[in-house]
C-alpha positions in Angstrom: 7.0 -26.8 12.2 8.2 -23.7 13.4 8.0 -23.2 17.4 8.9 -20.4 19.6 8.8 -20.9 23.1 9.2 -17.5 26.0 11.7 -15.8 23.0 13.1 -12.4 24.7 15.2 -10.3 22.7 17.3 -6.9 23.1 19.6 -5.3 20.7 23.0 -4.1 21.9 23.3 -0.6 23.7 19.6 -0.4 23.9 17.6 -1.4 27.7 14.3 -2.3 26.1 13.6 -5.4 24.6 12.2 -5.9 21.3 10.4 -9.6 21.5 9.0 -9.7 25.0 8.6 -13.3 25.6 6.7 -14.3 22.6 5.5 -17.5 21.8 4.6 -19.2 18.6 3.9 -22.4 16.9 3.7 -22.1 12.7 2.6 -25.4 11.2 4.3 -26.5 8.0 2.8 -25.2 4.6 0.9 -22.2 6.4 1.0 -18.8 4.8 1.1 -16.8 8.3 1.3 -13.4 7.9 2.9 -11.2 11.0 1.7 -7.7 11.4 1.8 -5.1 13.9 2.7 -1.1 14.0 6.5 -0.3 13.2 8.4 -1.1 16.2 7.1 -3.7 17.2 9.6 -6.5 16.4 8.3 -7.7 13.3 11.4 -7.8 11.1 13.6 -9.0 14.7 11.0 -11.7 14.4 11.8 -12.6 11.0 15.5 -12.3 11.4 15.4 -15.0 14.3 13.8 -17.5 12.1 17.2 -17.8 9.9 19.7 -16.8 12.5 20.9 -13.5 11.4 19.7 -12.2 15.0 21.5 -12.5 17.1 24.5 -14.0 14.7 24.7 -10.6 13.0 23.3 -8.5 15.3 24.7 -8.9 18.3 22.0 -8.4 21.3 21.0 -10.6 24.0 18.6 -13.3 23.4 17.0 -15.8 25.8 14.4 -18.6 25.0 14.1 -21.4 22.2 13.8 -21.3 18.4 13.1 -24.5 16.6 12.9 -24.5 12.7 12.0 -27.8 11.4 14.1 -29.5 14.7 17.5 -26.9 14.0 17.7 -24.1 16.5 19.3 -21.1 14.2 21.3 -19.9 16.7 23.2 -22.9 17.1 24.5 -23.3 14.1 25.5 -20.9 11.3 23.4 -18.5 9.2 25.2 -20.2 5.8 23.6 -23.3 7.6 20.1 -21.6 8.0 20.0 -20.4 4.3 19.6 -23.9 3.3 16.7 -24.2 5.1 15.0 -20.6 5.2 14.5 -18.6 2.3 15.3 -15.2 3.2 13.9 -11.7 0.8 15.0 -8.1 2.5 12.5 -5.4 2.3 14.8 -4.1 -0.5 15.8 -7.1 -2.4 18.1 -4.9 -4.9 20.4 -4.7 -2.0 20.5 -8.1 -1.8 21.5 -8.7 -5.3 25.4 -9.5 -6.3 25.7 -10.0 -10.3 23.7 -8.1 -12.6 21.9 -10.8 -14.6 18.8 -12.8 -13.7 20.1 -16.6 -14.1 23.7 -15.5 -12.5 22.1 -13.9 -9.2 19.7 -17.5 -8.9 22.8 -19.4 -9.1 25.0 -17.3 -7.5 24.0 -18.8 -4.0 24.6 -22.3 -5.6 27.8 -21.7 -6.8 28.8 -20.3 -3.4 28.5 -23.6 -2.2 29.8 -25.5 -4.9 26.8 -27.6 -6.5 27.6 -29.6 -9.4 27.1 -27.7 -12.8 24.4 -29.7 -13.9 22.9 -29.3 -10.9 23.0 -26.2 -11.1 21.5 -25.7 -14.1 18.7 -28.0 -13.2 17.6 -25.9 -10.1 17.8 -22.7 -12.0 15.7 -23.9 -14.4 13.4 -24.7 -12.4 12.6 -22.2 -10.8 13.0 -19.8 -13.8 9.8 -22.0 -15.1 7.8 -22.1 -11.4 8.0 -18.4 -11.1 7.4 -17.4 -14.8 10.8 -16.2 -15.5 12.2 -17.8 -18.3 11.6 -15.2 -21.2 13.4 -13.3 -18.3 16.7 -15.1 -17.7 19.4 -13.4 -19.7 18.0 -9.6 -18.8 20.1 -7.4 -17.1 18.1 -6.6 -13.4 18.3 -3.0 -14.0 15.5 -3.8 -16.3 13.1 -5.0 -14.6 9.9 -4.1 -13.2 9.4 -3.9 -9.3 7.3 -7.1 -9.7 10.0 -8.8 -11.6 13.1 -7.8 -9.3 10.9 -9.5 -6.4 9.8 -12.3 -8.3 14.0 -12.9 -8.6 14.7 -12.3 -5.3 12.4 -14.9 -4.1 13.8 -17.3 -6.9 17.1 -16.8 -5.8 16.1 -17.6 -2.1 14.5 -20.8 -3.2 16.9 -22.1 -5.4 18.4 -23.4 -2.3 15.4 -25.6 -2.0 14.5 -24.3 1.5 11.8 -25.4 3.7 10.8 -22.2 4.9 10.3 -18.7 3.2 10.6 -15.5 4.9 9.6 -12.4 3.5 10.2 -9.0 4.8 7.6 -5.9 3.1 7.6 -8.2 -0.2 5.1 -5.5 -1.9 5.8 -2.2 -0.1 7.5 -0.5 -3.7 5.2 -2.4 -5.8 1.8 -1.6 -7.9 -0.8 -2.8 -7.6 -0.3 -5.1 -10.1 3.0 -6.0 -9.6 2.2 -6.9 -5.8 -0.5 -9.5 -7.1 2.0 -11.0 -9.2 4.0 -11.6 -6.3 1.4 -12.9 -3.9 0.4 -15.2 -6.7 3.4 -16.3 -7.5 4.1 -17.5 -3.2 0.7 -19.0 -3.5 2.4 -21.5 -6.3 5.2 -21.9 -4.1 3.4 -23.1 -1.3 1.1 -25.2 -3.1 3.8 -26.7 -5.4 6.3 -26.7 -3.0 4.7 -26.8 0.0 6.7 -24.2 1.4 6.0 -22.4 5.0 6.3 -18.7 3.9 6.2 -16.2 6.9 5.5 -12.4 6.0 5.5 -9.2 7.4 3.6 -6.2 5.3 2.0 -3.0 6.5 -0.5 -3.4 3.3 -2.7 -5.7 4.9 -5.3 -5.6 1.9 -3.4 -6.8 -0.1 -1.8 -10.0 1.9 -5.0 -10.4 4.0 -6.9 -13.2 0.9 -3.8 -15.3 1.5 -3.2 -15.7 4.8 -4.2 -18.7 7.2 -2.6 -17.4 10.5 -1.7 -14.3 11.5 0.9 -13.5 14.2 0.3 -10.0 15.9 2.6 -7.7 17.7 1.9 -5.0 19.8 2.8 -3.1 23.0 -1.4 -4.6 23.8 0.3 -8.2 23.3 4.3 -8.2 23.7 4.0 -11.7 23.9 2.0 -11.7 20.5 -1.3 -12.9 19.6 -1.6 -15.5 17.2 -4.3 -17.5 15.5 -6.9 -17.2 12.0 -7.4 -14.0 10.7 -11.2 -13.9 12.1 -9.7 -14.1 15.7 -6.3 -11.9 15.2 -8.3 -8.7 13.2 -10.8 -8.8 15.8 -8.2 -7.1 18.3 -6.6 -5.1 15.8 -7.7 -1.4 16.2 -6.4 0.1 12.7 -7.5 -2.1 9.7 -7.9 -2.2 5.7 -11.6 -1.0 4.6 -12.4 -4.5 4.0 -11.9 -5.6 7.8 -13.5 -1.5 9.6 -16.2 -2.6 6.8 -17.0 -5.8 8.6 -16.3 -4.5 11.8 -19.1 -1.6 11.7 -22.3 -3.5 9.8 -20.9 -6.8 11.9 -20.1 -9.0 9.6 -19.2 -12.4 10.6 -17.4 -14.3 9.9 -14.6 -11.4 8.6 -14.7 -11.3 4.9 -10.8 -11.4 3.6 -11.4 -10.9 0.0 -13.6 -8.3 -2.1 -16.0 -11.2 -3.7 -16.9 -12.1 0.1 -17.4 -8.6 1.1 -19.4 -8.1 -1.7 -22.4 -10.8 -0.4 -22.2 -8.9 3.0 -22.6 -5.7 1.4 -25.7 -6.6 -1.3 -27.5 -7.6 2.4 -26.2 -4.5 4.2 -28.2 -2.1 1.5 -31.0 -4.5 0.8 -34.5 -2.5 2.3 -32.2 0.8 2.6 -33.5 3.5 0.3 -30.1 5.1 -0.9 -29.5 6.7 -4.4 -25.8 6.5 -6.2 -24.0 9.8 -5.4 -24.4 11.9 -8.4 -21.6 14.2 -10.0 -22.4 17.0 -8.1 -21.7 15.6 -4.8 -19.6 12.8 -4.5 -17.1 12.8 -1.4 -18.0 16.3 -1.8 -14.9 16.5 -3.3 -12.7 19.5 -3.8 -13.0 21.9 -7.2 -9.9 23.1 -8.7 -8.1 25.7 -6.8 -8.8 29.4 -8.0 -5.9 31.6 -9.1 -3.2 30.9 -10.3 -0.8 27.5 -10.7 2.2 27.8 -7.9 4.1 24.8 -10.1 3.7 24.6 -14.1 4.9 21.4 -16.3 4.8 22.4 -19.9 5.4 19.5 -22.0 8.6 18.0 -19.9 10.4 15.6 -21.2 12.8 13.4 -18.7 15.5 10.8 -20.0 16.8 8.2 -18.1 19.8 6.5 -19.9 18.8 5.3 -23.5 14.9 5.8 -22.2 12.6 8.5 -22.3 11.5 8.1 -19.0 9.0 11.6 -19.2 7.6 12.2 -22.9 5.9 15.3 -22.7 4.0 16.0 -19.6 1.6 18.9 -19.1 0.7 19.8 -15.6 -0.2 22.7 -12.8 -0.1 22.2 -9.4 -2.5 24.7 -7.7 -2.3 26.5 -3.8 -4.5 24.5 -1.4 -4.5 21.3 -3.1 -3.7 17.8 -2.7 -2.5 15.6 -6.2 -2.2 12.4 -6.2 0.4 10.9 -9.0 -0.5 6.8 -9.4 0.8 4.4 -12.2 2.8 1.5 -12.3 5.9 0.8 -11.9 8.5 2.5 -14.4 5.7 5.0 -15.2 8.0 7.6 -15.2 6.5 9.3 -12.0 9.7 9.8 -10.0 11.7 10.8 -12.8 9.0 13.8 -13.8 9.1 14.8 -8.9 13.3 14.6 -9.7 13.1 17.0 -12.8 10.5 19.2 -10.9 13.4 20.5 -8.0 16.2 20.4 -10.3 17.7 17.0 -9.9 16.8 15.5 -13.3 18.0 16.8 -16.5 14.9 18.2 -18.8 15.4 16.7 -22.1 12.5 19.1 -23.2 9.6 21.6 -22.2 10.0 24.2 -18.9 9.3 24.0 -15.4 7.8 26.9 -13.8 7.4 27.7 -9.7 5.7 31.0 -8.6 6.1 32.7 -12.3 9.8 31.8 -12.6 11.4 29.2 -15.3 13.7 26.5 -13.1 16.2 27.0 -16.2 19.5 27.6 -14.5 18.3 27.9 -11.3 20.5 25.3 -8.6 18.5 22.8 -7.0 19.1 24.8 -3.4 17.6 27.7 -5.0 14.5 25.3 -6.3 14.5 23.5 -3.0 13.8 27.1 -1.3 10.3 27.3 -2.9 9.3 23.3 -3.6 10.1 20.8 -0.5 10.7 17.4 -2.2 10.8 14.2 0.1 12.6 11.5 -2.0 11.9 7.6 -1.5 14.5 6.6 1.2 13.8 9.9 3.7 17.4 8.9 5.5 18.9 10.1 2.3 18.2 13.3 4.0 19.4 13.0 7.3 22.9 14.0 8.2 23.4 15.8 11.4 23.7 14.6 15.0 20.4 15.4 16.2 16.7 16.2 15.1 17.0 20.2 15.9 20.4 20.6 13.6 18.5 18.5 10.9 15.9 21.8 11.0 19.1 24.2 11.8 21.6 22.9 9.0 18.9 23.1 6.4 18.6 26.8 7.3 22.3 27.4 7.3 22.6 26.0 4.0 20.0 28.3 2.5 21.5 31.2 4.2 18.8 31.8 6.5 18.3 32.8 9.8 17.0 30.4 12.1 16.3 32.7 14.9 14.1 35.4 12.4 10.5 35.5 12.8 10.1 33.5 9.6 11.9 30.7 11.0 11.2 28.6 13.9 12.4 25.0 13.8 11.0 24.6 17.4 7.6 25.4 16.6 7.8 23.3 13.5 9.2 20.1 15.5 6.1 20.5 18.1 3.4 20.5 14.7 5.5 17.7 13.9 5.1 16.0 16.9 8.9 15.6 17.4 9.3 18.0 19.9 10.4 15.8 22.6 12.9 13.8 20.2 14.7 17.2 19.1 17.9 15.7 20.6 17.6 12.8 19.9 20.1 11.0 17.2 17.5 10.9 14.1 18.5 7.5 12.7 17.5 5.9 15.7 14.4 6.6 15.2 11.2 4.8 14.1 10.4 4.4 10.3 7.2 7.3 11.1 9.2 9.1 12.9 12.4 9.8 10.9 10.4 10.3 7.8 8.7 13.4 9.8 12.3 14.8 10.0 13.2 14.7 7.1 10.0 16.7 6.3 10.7 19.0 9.5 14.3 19.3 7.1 12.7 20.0 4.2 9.6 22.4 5.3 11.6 24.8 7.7 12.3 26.8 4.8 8.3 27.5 3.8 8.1 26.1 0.8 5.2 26.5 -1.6 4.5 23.6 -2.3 5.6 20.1 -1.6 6.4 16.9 -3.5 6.5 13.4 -1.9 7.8 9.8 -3.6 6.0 6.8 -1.7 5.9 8.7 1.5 3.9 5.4 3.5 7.0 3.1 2.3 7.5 1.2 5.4 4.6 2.9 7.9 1.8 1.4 9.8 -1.7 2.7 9.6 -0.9 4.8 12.8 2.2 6.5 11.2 0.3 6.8 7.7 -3.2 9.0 9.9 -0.3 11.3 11.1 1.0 11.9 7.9 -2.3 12.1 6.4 -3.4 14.8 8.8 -0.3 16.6 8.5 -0.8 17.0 4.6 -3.9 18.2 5.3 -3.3 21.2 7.5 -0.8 22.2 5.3 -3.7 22.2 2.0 -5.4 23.7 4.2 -2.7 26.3 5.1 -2.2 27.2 1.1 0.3 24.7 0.2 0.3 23.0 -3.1 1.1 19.3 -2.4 1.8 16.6 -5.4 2.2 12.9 -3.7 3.5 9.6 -5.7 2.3 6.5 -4.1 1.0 2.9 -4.5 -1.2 3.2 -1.9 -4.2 3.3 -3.0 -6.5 3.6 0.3 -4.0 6.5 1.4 -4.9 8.3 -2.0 -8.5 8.2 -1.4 -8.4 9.7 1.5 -5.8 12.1 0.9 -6.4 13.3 -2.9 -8.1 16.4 -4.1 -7.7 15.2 -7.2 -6.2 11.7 -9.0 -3.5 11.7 -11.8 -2.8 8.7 -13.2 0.8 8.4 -15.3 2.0 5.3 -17.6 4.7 5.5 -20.4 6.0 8.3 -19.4 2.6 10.0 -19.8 -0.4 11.3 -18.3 -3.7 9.1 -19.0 -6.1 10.6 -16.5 -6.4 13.8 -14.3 -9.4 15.1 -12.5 -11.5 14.6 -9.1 -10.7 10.8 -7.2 -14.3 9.4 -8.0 -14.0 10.4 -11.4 -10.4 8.8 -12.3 -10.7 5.7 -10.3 -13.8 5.0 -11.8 -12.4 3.9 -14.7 -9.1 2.6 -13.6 -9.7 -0.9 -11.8 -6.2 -1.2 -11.2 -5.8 1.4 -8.9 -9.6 1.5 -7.5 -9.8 1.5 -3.4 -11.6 -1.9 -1.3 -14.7 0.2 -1.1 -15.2 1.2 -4.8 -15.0 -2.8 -5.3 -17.4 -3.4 -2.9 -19.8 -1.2 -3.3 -19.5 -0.9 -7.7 -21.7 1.9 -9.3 -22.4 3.5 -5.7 -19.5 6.5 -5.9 -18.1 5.8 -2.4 -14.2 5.3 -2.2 -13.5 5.3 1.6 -15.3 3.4 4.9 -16.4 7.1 6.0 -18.6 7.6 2.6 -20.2 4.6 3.2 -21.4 5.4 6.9 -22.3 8.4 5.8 -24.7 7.3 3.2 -26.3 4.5 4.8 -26.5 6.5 7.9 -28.8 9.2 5.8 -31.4 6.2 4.4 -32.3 6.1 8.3 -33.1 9.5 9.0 
């Protein structure tokens, strides 16, 4: 059993607390999932479960923690580990050797277990997490799905009691987050492990959870109970859930085959007809004119493998791409080699006209604004105006020309009252608008993005999504890498899907995601055959079979 009793927390050289007397009881073997927007105190939360706030952290806390009868802050987070599992939102950081079976033991022979011990633990849970054929590869190998999977083996190794989880599927595919969740789902029924999550991609944890803990300025001191009660308070949700909430109904289906029943009622005596070719989402035709980016067959390595094998694309003014495909598809490699910053082993890039061929990535980066995984990668300076400033400087432009005008910029941004402000201590949402403020000041053309909703709630991820379209709208060609699948549907003028290094698909969203099940959105699964790929389709075509 878990219990939190009036838990108050503050980090140092900050006035505002983060955990604002929450309280909390998590009964053993429960799969509790804690969600809220960013900010809120989920990952403080986690990090008070296994003592590394306030041990590491520093910051005032007041109130009790009990984990299983230990209170974390009494005794030592080497203590804790024993006991709780712990898995960062980037579990490569976490990592210490370079080998599967040496990182799982590495925490055991840190505190000196017997060899055959040892070997026995490792073993096992190479074989309860499906690792084996896995346990002499290097980790630089590995999938996304398989780094987690050994980042939660390593944690467990220890044979904890408790399993905390921070974003476990926030860089994965879709099919490398299922193997995940499945493979916690074996944990706690094998194990019978407590695992505590937090994860902005609620549709995808939602099936597994049997309490939810909630955070949120609405309730600081958190509100907690079964999904049915928790989501019925929660204003921004996955389809599944706004689904239920609009056609009411009850209880809250959590998976698609439950939805599914709900939904074969909820058309039953409606007269609507499938939306044809010719109008579905109304979606977008190709752009006229001509392409602002052109990939003629590129070809990418990355070490000994051809990452990029010949990749044809054009990226047209006034359009939103969307670039989906699992893990190690090559898509990041092919955004890198578009601004300069990956070697072409073959084929040409083109922007506006003009071959990239011995042009400097500054020059490149003039004309195509490219937003990178880890947006602090781009933030150097001392405030959120000389972000905007420096980036001119270094392009040799004038900030106070007509052309140019960072302040304007911040304000469409929505950071105009943070333009002093230090940029690192801002919110996840909020420094990744920065860095695009950083890279935008110089009107680019067009704009590439890698898994820009890593780490945002569905708050941050509507700002970003009406930002990308004003800009579309504004002329600018726009080419977005992501997981997210419910973000694509809304956001994509058109759908390319890349594996191996190749391109399998490319045309309008209804048309690609169709026939990919892999990356299809909730609705598409609830609603098969129908066309519709987002809750506002839906409404709007059961909303004409009444009038």
């Amino acid at each position: 059993m878990i219990t939190i009793s009036n838990l108050w927390f503050t980090y140092p050289g900050t006035q505002q607390p983060v955990l604002k007397g929450l309280n909390l009881q998590i009964p053993d073997g429960e799969f509790c999932l804690v969600m809220g927007p960013s900010g809120s105190g989920k990952s403080t939360l986690l990090r008070c479960l296994n003592g590394l706030v306030p041990h590491f952290s520093g910051g005032q806390l007041a109130g009790q923690i009990s984990v299983n009868g230990v209170d974390p802050v009494s005794v030592s987070p080497t203590e804790m580990s024993q006991k709780v599992g712990f898995v960062f939102q980037d579990p490569e950081a976490q990592f210490v050797v370079d080998r599967v079976e040496d990182e799982i033991a590495f925490s055991l022979e840190n505190m000196a277990f017997p060899r055959d011990e040892m070997e026995a633990r490792v073993g096992e849970v190479l074989e309860l997490l499906e690792l084996v054929n896995l346990r002499t590869r290097r980790l630089e190998t590995l999938s996304g799905g398989e780094i987690q999977r050994v980042a939660i083996a390593a944690a467990v190794c220890l044979k904890p009691s408790v399993l905390v989880l921070d974003e476990p599927t926030s860089q994965l595919d879709p099919q490398g987050a299922e193997e995940v969740l499945q493979a916690l789902v074996k944990l706690k029924q094998h194990l019978g492990l407590t695992i505590v999550l937090a994860e902005h991609r609620l549709e995808r944890i939602l099936p597994h959870a049997g309490e939810i803990i909630y955070l949120s300025e609405k309730y600081p001191a958190g509100l907690i109970g079964d999904p049915d009660k928790v989501l019925r308070e929660v204003e921004l949700n996955p389809p599944l859930v706004s689904l239920a909430k609009q056609f009411g109904w009850d209880p809250i289906p959590l998976t698609i085959e439950a939805a599914r029943k709900y939904a074969q009622h909820s058309l039953e005596d409606r007269e609507i007809h499938p939306a044809s070719e010719s109008h579905k989402r109304a979606d977008r035709q190709e752009a006229p004119g001509l392409p602002f980016i052109e990939a003629r067959a590129v070809k990418v390595n990355y070490g000994q493998t051809q990452a990029v094998r010949g990749v044809d694309i054009n990226l047209y003014p006034g359009e939103i791409a969307v670039m989906m495909g699992p893990n190690g598809a090559g898509k990041s490699s092919f955004l890198r080699a578009m601004v300069g910053l990956n070697h072409l082993a073959g084929g040409s890039i083109l922007v506006d006209g003009r071959n990239n061929d011995g042009r400097s990535v500054a020059e490149i980066c003039q004309q195509v604004g490219y937003l990178p995984q880890n947006p602090n990668a781009l933030l150097f300076a001392d405030t959120v105006l000389d972000e905007l400033l420096i980036t001119l400087h270094n392009h040799g432009l004038d900030p106070d020309g007509n052309n140019y005008q960072p302040g304007m910029l911040l304000k469409r941004l929505g950071l105009e009252h943070k333009a002093d402000h230090y940029p690192r201590d801002l919110s996840t949402g909020e420094r990744q608008r920065v860095a695009l403020g950083a890279i935008l000041v110089t009107h680019p053309g067009a704009l590439l993005l890698d898994e820009p909703t890593r780490g945002l709630d569905y708050a941050a991820k509507l700002t970003l999504l009406k930002l990308l379209c004003t800009w579309r709208d504004e002329g600018m060609a726009i080419l977005m890498v992501t997981h997210d699948v419910e973000l694509a549907v809304q956001a994509a003028d058109r759908v390319i899907l890349m594996d191996k290094g190749l391109i399998s698909a490319d045309g309008q969203p209804w048309q690609v995601l169709n026939q990919s099940p892999a990356f299809a959105p909730q609705v598409l699964k609830i609603f098969p055959g129908q066309g519709w790929l987002t809750l506002e389709d839906v409404i709007g075509a059961i909303y004409a079979s009444e009038h």
